[in-house]
C-alpha positions as CSV (number, residue, x, y, z in Angstrom):
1,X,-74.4,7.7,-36.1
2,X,-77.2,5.0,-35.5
3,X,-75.5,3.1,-38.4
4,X,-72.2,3.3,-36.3
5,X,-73.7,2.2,-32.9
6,X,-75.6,-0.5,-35.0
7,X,-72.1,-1.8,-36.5
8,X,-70.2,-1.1,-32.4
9,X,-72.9,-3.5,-30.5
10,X,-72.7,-5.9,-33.2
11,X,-68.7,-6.1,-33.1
12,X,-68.8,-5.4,-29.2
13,X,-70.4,-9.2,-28.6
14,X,-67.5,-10.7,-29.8
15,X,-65.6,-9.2,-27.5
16,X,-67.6,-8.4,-24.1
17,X,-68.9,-10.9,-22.1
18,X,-72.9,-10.4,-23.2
19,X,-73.9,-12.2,-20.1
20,X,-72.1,-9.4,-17.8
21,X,-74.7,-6.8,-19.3
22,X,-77.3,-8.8,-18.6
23,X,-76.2,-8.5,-15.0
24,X,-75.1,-5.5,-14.7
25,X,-79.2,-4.2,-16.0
26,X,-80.3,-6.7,-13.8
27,X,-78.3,-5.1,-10.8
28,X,-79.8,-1.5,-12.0
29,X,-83.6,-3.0,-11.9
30,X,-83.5,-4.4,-8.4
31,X,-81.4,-0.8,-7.1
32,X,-84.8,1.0,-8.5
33,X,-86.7,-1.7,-7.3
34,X,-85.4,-1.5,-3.0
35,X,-85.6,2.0,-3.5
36,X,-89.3,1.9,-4.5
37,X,-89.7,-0.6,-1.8
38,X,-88.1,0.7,1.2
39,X,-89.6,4.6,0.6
40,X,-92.3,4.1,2.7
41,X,-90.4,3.3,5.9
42,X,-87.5,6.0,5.2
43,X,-87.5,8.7,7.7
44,X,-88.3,12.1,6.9
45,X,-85.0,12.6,6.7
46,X,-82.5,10.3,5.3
47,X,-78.3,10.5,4.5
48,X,-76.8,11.7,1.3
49,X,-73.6,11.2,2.1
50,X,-70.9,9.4,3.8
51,X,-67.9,10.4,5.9
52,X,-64.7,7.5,5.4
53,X,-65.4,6.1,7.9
54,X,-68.8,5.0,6.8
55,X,-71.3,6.6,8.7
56,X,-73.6,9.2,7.4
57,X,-72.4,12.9,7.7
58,X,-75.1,14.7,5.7
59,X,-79.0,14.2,5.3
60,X,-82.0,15.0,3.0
61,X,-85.6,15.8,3.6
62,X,-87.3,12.2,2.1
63,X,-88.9,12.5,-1.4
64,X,-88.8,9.9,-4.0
65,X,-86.5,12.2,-6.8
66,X,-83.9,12.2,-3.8
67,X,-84.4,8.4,-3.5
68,X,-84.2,7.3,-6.8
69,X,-80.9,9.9,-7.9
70,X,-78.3,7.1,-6.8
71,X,-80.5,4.1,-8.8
72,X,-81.0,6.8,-12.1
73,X,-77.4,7.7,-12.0
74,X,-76.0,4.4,-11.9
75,X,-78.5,3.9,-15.2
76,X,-77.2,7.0,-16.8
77,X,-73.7,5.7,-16.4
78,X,-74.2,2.7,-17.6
79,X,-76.4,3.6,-20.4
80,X,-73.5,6.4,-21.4
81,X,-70.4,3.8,-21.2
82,X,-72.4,1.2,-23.3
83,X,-73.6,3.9,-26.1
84,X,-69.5,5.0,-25.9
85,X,-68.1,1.8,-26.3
86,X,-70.7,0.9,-29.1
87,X,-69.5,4.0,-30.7
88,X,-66.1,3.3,-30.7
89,X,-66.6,0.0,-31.5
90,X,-68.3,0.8,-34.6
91,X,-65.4,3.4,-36.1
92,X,-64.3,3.1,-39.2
93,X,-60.4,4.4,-38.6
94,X,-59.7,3.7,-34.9
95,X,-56.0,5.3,-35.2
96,X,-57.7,8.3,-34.7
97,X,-59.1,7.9,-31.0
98,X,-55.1,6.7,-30.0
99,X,-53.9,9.8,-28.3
100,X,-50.1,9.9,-28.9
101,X,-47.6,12.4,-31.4
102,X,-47.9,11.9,-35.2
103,X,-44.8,10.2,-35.6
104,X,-45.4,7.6,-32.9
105,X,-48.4,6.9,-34.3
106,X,-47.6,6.7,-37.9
107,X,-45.1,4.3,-36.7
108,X,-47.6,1.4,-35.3
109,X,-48.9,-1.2,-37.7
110,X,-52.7,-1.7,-38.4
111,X,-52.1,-4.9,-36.1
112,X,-51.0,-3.1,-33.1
113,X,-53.2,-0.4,-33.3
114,X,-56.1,-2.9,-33.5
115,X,-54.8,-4.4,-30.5
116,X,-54.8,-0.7,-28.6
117,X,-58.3,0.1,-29.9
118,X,-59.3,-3.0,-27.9
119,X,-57.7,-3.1,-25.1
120,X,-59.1,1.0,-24.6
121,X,-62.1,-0.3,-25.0
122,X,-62.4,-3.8,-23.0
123,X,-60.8,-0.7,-20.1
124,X,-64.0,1.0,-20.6
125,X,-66.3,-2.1,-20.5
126,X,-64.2,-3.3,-16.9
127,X,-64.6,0.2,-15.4
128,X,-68.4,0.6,-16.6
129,X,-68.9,-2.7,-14.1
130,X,-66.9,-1.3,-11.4
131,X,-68.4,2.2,-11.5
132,X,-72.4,0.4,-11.7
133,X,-71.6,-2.1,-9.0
134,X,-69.8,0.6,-6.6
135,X,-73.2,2.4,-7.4
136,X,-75.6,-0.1,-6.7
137,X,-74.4,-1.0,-3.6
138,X,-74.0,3.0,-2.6
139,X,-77.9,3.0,-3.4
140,X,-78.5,0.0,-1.4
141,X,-76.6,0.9,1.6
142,X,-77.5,4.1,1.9
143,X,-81.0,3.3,2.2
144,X,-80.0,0.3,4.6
145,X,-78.4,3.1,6.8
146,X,-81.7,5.6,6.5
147,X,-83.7,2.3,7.4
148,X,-81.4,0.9,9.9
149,X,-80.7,-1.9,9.2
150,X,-76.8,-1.3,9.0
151,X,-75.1,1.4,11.2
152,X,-73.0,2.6,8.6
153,X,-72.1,1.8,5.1
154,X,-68.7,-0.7,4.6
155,X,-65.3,1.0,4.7
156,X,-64.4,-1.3,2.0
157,X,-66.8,1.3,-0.1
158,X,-63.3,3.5,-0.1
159,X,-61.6,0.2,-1.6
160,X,-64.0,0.5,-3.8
161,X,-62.8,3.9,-5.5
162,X,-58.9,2.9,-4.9
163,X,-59.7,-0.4,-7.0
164,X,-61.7,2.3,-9.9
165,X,-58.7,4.2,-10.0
166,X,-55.9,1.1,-9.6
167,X,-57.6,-0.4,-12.5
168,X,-58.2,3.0,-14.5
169,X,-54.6,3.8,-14.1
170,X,-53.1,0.0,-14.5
171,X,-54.7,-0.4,-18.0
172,X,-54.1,3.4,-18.6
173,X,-50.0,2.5,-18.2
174,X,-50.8,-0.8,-20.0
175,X,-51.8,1.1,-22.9
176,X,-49.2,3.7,-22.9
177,X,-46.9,1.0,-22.9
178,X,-48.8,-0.6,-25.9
179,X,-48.7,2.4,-27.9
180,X,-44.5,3.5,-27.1
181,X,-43.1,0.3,-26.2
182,X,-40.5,-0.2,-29.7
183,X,-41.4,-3.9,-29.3
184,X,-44.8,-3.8,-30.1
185,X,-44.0,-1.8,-33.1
């Protein structure tokens, strides 16, 4: 399994931005970071979680494992898509990760199912920065609201999510499409 991951992160830089990770752990450092540094002046109490229309709806008694759960999520996230992708980058036969009927599959050409492997997986590199940065600002905000120094955190937060699941279901057809479309066979 090491050996696999090994052989994934080594393939994976030729085909993810490396500088994006380097942001995207950067992002993760400073959301631990404002939570360590606004705990002090938290309330006693502080929200959990948002109504849509952006202002808090539910609240917490104030400790720091309550304050650092949104910054050490949006690490275990992260840390799960990247050891995923690595994984998958690494296999030996991807054919077997395309989910579609035997004969469909039998069908596509070692090109096009290269082509499918990496397209599923530059999906899960482009929704592993959506999910961390819709994260990192959830952290941040939230503590802005307990704070306050913002009323409430932005309704775009709800964009957020659409654009998650616009782009998960986009690439989603665009695969589908890769893997039944006769013209790609």
């Amino acid at each position: 399994m090491l050996q696999t991951l090994r052989e994934g992160y080594q393939k994976s830089q030729k085909f993810q931005p490396w500088w994006i990770e380097i942001v995207l752990m950067a992002i993760i450092a400073y959301v631990f970071y404002y939570a360590v540094k606004v705990y002090p002046q938290l309330p006693a109490r502080f929200p959990i979680h948002f109504a849509a229309n952006g202002l808090a709806d539910d609240w917490t008694n104030k400790s720091i494992s309550k304050v650092l759960m949104i910054p050490a999520v949006t690490a275990v996230v992260y840390t799960a898509m990247t050891l995923l992708s690595w994984a998958l980058y690494g296999v030996k036969n991807p054919r077997m990760f395309i989910n579609a009927p035997g004969g469909v599959l039998d069908r596509l050409s070692d090109e096009r199912v290269m082509i499918i492997h990496l397209f599923g997986l530059r999906m899960v590199f482009w929704i592993k920065v959506l999910m961390v940065t819709m994260l990192a600002y959830l952290g941040r905000a939230s503590l802005d609201v307990a704070i306050g120094k913002i009323s409430r955190i932005s309704p775009l937060l709800m964009g957020y999510v659409i654009l998650i699941l616009l782009v998960t279901f986009g690439m989603g057809f665009r695969l589908m499409t890769l893997i039944y479309s006769k013209k790609y066979r």
